[in-house]
N, C-alpha and C positions, 0 to 999 in steps of 0.2 A: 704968153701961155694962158689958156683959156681956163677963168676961174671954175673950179666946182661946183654942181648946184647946191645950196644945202639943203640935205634932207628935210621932207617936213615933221613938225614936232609932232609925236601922238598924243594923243587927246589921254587924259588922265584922269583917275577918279575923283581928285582934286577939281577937275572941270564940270565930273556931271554933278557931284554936290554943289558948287557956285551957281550953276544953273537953274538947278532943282531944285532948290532953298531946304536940298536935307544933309544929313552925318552923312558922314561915310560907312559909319557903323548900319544906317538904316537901309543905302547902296547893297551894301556885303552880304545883309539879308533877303534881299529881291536876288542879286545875282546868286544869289545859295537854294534858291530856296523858302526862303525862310516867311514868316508872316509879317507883311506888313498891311497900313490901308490902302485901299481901294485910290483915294485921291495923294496917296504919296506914290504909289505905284506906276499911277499914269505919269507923276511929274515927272519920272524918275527916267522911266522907257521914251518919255519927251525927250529928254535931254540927252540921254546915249545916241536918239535919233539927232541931236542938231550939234552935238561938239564930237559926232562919227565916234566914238570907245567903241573899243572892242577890248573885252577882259582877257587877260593877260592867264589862259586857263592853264598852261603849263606853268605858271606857276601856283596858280589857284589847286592844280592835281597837287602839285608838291605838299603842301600844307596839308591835304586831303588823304595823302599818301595814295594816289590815286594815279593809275596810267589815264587812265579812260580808251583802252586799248583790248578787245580781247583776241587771243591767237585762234586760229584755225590751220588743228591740224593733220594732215592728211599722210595716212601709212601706206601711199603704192607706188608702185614705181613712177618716176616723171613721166616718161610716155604715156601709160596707162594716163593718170594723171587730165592728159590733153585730150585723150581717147573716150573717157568714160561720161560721158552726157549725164551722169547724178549726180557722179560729185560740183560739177559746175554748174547745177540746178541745189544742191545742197549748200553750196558754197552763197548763190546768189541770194533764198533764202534765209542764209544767218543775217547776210551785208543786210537786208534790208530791214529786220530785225533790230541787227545794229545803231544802222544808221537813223534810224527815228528815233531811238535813246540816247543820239549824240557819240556814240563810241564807235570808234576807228576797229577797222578788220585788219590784222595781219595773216598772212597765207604761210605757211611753211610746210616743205612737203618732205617727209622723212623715208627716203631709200636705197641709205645702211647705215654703216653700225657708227661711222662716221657722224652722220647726219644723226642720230640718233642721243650722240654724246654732245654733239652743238646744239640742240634743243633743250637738252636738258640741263646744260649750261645757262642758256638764255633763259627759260622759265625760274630757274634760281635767281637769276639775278635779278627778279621783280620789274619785268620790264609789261606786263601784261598782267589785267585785272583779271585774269578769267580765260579758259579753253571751251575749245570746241575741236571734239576731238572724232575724227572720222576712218573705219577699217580699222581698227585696232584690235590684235590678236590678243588670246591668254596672255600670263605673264608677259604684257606691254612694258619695255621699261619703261615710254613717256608717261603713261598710265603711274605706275610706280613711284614717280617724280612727282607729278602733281597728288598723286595721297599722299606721300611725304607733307608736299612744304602745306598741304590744307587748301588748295586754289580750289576755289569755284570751276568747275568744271560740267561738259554735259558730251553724253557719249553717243554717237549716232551709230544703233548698233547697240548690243548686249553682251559682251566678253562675260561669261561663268565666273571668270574673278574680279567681276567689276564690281564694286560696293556703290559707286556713287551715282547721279544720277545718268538716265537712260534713256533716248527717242527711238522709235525703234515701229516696226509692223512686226506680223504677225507671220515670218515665214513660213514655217511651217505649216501653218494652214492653210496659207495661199500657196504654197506647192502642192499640199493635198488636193485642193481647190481646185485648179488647174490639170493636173494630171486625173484627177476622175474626170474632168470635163473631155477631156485627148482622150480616156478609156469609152466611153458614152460615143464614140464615134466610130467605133466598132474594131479601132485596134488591137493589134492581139501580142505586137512584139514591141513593145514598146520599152525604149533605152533611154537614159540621162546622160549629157557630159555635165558632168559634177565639177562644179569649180569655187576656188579660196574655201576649201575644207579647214585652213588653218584657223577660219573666223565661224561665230555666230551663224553668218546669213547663210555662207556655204554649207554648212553641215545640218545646219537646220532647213535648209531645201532642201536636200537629200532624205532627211528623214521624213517628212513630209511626202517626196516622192514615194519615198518605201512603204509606210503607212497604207498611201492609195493603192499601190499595186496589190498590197496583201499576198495572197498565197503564188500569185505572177509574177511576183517578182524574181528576178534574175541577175545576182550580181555580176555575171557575165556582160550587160547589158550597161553596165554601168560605166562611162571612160571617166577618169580624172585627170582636171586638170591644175593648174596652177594657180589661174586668175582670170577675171573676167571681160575677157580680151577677144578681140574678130579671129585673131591670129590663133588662137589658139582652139577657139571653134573649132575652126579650119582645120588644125591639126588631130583635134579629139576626133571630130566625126569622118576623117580619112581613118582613125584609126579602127571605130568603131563600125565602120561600112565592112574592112577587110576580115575580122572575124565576125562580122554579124551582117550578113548581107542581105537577107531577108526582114529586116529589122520594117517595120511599117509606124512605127510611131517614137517621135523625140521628142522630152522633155529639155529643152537648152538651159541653165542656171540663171543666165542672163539674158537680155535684147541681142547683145553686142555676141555673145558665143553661140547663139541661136543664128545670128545672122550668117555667124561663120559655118554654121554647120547647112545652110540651109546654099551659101557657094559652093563646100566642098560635095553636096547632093547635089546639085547641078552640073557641079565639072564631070561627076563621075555616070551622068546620065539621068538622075532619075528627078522626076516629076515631082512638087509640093504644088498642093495637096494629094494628087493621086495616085503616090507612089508612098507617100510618106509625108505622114500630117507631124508639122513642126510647132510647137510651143518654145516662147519665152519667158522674160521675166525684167518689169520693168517700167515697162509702157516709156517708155526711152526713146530718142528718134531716130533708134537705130529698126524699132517695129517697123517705122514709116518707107526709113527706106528701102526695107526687104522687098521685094516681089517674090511671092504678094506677100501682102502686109501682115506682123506677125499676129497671131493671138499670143495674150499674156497677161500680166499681172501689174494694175498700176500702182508705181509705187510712189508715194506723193514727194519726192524727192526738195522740194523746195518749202512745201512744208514740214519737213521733218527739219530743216536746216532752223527755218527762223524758229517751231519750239525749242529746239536745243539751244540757242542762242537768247532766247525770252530764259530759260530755264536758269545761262548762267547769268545774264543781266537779273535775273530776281536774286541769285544768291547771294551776288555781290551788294546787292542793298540790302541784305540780312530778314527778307520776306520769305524766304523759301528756305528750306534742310536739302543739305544733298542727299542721295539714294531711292529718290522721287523714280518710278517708271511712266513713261508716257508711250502708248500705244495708238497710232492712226490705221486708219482704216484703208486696206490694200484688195477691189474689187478685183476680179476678173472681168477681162477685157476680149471678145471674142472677133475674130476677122479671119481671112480666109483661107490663112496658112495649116489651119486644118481640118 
């Protein structure tokens, strides 16, 4: 029978101080942190480079009481989820955030009530320093969870009953923004598919929309939808074609429901732009792949990810308060969909 190999020994702190000719105490504060000199420091980073250590950070967190882990988490459906080109520009954003301050991203996506009670299971159980929290309605329970236990948190997005901190643009004013710019083009029927009313973004596009249209406005004109989805473009502007068939200008909520409403104008005959000038919202590459390509609203989607994720890695070192707002800037973007 063929002997085992044995493992090799790892190098221990015991090793890099025999090398280094220092404490371990003085080790524990370079690996922390901590102040030391100039010529103990190099000895020190010598010797971790020639007897290979690697510190032992789980248990170094333990002591620390530290994951070094923060969650990210996402309230839409799974599909949506794979569908939506920001959140996985929001998502890439925090990682990289993260990942230059050393700390591990966990992803969890919460869509129902299920999911909803094993997350806030898990967040109790102190398995993460810190959230990042994306889509989250009013009365969120995970929202409610982390104000409970005190976590460092950061909301991408603005929930009315959100106390703590917040990354977020300026929808409303870039609906306004946009929709006067589709008015300036000499439309005169101009409708919204209105989608995720239940949140921030959605409702505050919509007021935004309304704003601009002023005394034109038309809740008739108006279709709602669910979420901001191709599919459901598709379905809002079939539905919005068949009592509004003259309609000559659309404001879409999103890239992705603009796209869809910009097929369901095509299937049913008509021309963009000269039948019917389309708007998004996003600048997403869902604009790209429209024919033609959409005008809309860039939304800096990967940087709203890594402040939100800078916001709670500050927390968690005790440099920042929560209920901080941060605001990026969301241009309008024009091409020839209208």
């Amino acid at each position: 029978m063929a002997t085992p190999t044995p493992r090799a020994q790892r190098s221990t702190v015991h090793d890099v101080a025999r090398v280094a000719g220092v404490s371990r105490g003085t080790i524990s504060r370079v690996l922390n942190g901590g102040y030391v000199s100039d010529h103990a420091r190099e000895a020190i980073e010598a010797a971790i480079e020639e007897v290979g250590y690697v510190p032992n950070t789980a248990a170094r967190n333990l002591v620390r009481q530290r994951t070094q882990v923060v969650g990210f988490i996402v309230h839409e459906p799974h599909a949506l989820f794979l569908e939506d080109p920001n959140i996985g520009a929001i998502m890439l954003g925090a990682n990289t955030a993260l990942s230059e301050a050393d700390y591990q991203m966990v992803c969890v996506v919460v869509d129902s009530t299920r999911d909803t009670d094993r997350v806030s299971r898990y967040l109790s159980g102190g398995f993460v320093d810190g959230v990042v929290i994306v889509s989250a309605r009013e009365h969120d329970p995970i929202a409610a969870v982390v104000e409970k236990l005190g976590m460092p948190a950061a909301f991408v997005g603005h929930p009315s009953d959100v106390t703590g901190t917040w990354v977020g643009i300026d929808n409303r004013g870039a609906a306004r923004a946009i929709t006067q710019r589709l008015r300036e083009t000499g439309r005169r029927r101009i409708g919204m598919i209105a989608a995720a009313l239940d949140r921030d973004s959605g409702s505050d596009r919509l007021a935004g929309f309304r704003e601009a249209m002023g005394d034109a406005f038309d809740p008739a004109l108006v279709e709602e939808i669910p979420l901001y989805s191709f599919s459901d473009g598709v379905a809002g502007m079939s539905r919005l074609l068949e009592r509004a068939p003259d309609i000559d200008g659309l404001f879409g909520a999103s890239d992705a429901v603009a796209a869809g409403a910009v097929a369901a104008l095509q299937a049913a005959g008509k021309r963009v732009p000269e039948d019917i000038g389309v708007v998004g919202f996003d600048d997403s590459t869902w604009a790209q792949r429209t024919i033609p390509n959409l005008s809309t609203v860039h939304q800096p989607a990967e940087g709203l990810g890594m402040a939100a994720a800078s916001a709670v890695l500050a927390q968690i070192a005790g440099e920042q308060d929560a209920g901080q707002g941060i605001i990026l800037d969301a241009p309008v973007v024009w091409r020839a969909s209208a």
